[in-house]
C-alpha positions in Angstrom: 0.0 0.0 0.0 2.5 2.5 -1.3 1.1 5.8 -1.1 4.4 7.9 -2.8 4.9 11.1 -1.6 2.8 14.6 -0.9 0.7 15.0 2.4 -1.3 11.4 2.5 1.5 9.1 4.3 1.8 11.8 6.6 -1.7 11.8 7.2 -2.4 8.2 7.2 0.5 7.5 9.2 -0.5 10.5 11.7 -4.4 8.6 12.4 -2.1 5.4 12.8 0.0 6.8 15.7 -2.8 8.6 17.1 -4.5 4.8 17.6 -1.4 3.1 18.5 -0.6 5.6 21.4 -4.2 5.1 22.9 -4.2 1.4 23.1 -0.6 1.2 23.8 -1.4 3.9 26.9 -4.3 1.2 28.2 -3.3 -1.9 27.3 0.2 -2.0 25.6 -0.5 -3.3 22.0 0.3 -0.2 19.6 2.8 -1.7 17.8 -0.4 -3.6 16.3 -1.2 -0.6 14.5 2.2 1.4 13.8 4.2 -0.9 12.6 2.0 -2.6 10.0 1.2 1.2 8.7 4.7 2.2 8.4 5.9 -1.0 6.3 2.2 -0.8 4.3 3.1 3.0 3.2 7.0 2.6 2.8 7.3 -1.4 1.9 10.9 -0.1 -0.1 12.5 1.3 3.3 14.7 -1.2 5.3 13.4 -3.0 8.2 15.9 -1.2 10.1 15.0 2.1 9.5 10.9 1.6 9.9 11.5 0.1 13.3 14.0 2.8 14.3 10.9 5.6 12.8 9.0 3.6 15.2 10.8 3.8 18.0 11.4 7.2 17.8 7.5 8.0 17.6 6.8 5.4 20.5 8.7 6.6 23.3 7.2 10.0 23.0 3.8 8.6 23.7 4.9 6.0 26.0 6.7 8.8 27.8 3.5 11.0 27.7 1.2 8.1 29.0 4.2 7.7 31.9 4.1 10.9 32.7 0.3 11.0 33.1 -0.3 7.8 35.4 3.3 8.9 37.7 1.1 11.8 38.5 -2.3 9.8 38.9 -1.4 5.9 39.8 0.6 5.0 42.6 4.0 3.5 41.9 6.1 0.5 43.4 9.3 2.2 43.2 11.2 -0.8 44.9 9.5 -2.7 42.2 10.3 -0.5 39.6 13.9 1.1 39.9 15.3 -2.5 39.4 13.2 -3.8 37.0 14.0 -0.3 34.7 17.6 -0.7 35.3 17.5 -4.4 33.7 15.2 -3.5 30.9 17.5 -0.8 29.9 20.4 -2.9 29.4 18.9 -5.5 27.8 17.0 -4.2 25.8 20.5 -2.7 24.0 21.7 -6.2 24.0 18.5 -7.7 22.2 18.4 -4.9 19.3 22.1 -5.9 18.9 21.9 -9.6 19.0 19.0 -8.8 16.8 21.6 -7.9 14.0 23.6 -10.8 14.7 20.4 -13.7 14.8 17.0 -13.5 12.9 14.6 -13.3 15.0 12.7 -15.9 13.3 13.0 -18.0 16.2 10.0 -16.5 18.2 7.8 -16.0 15.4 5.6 -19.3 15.3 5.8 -19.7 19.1 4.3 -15.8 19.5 0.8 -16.8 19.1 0.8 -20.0 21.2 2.1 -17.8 24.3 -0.2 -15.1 23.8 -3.0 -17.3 23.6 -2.0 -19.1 26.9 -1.9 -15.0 28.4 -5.6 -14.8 26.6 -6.8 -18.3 28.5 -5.7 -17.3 31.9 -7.2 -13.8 31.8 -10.6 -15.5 30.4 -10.5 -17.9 32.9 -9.9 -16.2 35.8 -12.8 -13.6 35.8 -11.2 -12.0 38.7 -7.5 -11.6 37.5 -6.6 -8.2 38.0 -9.8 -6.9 39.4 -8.2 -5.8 42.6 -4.4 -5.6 43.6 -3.7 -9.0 45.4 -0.6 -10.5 46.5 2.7 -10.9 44.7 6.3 -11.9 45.1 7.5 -10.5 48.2 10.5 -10.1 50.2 14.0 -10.6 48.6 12.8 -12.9 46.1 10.5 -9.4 45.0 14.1 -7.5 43.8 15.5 -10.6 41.8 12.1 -11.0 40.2 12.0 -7.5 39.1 15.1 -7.7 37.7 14.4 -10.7 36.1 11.3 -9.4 34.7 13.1 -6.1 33.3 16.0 -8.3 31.3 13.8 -10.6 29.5 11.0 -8.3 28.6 14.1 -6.0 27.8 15.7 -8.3 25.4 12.5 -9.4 24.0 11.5 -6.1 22.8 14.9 -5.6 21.7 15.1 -8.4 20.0 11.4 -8.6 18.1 8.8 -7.0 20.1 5.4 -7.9 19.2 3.2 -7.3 22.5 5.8 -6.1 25.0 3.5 -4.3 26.7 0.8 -6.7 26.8 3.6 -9.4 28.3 4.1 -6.7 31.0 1.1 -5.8 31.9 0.2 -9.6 32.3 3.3 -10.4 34.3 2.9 -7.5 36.5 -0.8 -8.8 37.7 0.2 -12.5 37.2 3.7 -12.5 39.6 3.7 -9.0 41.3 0.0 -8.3 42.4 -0.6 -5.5 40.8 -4.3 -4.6 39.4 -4.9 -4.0 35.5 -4.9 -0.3 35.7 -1.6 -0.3 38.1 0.0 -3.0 35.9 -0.1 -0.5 33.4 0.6 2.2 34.4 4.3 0.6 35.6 4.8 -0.9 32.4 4.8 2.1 30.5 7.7 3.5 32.9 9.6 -0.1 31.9 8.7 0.5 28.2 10.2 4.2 28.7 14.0 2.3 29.0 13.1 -0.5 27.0 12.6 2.0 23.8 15.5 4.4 24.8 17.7 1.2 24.9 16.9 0.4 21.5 17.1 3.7 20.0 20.6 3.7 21.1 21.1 0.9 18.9 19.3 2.0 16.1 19.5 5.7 15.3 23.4 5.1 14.8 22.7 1.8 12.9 19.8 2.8 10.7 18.3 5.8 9.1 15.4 6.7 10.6 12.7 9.3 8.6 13.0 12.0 10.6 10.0 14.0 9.4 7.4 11.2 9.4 8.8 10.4 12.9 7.9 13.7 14.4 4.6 13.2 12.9 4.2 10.4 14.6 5.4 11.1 18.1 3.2 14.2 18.2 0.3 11.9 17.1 1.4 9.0 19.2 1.5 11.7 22.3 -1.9 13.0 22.1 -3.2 9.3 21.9 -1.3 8.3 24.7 -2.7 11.2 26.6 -6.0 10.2 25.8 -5.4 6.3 26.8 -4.0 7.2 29.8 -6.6 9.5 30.7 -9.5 6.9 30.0 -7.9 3.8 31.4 -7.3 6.5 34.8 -11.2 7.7 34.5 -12.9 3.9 33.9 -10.2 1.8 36.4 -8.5 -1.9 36.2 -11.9 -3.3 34.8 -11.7 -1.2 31.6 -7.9 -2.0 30.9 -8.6 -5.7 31.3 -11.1 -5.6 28.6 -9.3 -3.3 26.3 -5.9 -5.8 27.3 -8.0 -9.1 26.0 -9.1 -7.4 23.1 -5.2 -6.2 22.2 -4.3 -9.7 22.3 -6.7 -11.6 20.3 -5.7 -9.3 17.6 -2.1 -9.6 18.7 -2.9 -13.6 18.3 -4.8 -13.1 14.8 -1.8 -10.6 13.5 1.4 -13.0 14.7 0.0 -16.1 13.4 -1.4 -14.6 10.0 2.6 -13.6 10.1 4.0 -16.7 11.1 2.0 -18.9 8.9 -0.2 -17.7 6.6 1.6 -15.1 4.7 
């Protein structure tokens, strides 16, 4: 779906970002949205450079939709600080090793995961209702770390749900409600992104003005996500997170095995 040049990608790629930054702010998800439109209207850039244009757009929003449930939501910092810190550094390594090794090797086991995430929720009509309990103690600080290197070095390293993974794995291991999950994974995602826009700006040549057009678009959905998810509380952003990962389920295994 090449559109060539002149105001229309800018446009169409401006609605997409808008989209992406409000489900992302809820539920994590928008890379459902953005990428597809960015390889649809530019299928003749590198993968390199659309995921870099990506990037670039994404933390803006994801920074916007932090910033909005910091001042809102409260925080686990102990949680938190550690869990960042990992997520930072390996999400670095994963876009790296992501040069080195296709990622092909998580693309037909994507779906199955997810759809084990979608069971659980569906099955447990309570799941992230209510905060309940969690890892505590010691164990608490190595799971948070553990928890920021792998989602790290997953979205790093391919990406596909990230912030559908964290949400879940926040609620699942930490006992955090749906709203709270998410609100503390879009302070992870915050490092996960810079990390690999460390990598990739160097290595890659983003588009610059499309970018911009995107983060500003991406910024005013997140705002709006954040906003609603804050106003209708952890049983709105379960629903919106189940419907985020059916389509992430219907979009990865299209990908892994029917295109």
């Amino acid at each position: 779906m090449s559109v060539g040049t002149g105001i229309e990608p800018y446009l169409m790629l401006a609605l997409a970002a808008l989209l992406a930054g409000l489900l992302d702010a809820v539920a994590g998800g928008g890379g459902l949205i953005q990428i597809p439109a960015l390889f649809g209207v530019y299928p003749q850039a590198t993968p390199a450079t659309l995921f870099g244009t990506n990037k670039l757009a994404s933390i803006c929003g994801t920074g916007i939709a932090a910033r909005t449930f910091w001042k809102t939501v409260p925080l686990d910092l102990a949680l938190l600080m550690p869990a960042t810190g990992s997520a930072l550094l390996f999400s670095f390594a994963g876009a790296w090793a992501m040069s080195v090794v296709p990622p092909e090797i998580f693309r037909k086991v994507l779906p199955l995961i997810l759809a084990l995430v979608a069971i659980h929720v569906f099955r447990h009509k309570d799941f992230g209702a209510e905060a309940g309990e969690g890892v505590s103690g010691p164990k608490r600080t190595a799971a948070a770390l553990v928890l920021g290197a792998s989602m790290g070095f997953y979205d790093g390293f391919f990406g596909p749900g990230t912030g559908s993974f964290l949400v879940f794995l926040l609620v699942r291991f930490f006992g955090h409600d749906f709203l709270r999950a998410s609100a503390s994974a879009k302070i992870i995602n915050v490092a996960c992104n810079l990390a690999a826009l460390v990598w990739f700006v160097p290595n890659s040549e983003p588009l610059w003005t499309i970018a911009v057009v995107m983060a500003l678009s991406n910024m005013a959905g997140a705002w709006l996500g954040a906003r609603l998810a804050i106003k209708e509380g952890a049983a709105f952003v379960r629903k919106v997170f189940l419907l985020a990962v059916l389509a992430l389920i219907a979009k990865t295994a299209w990908d892994a095995f029917l295109r």
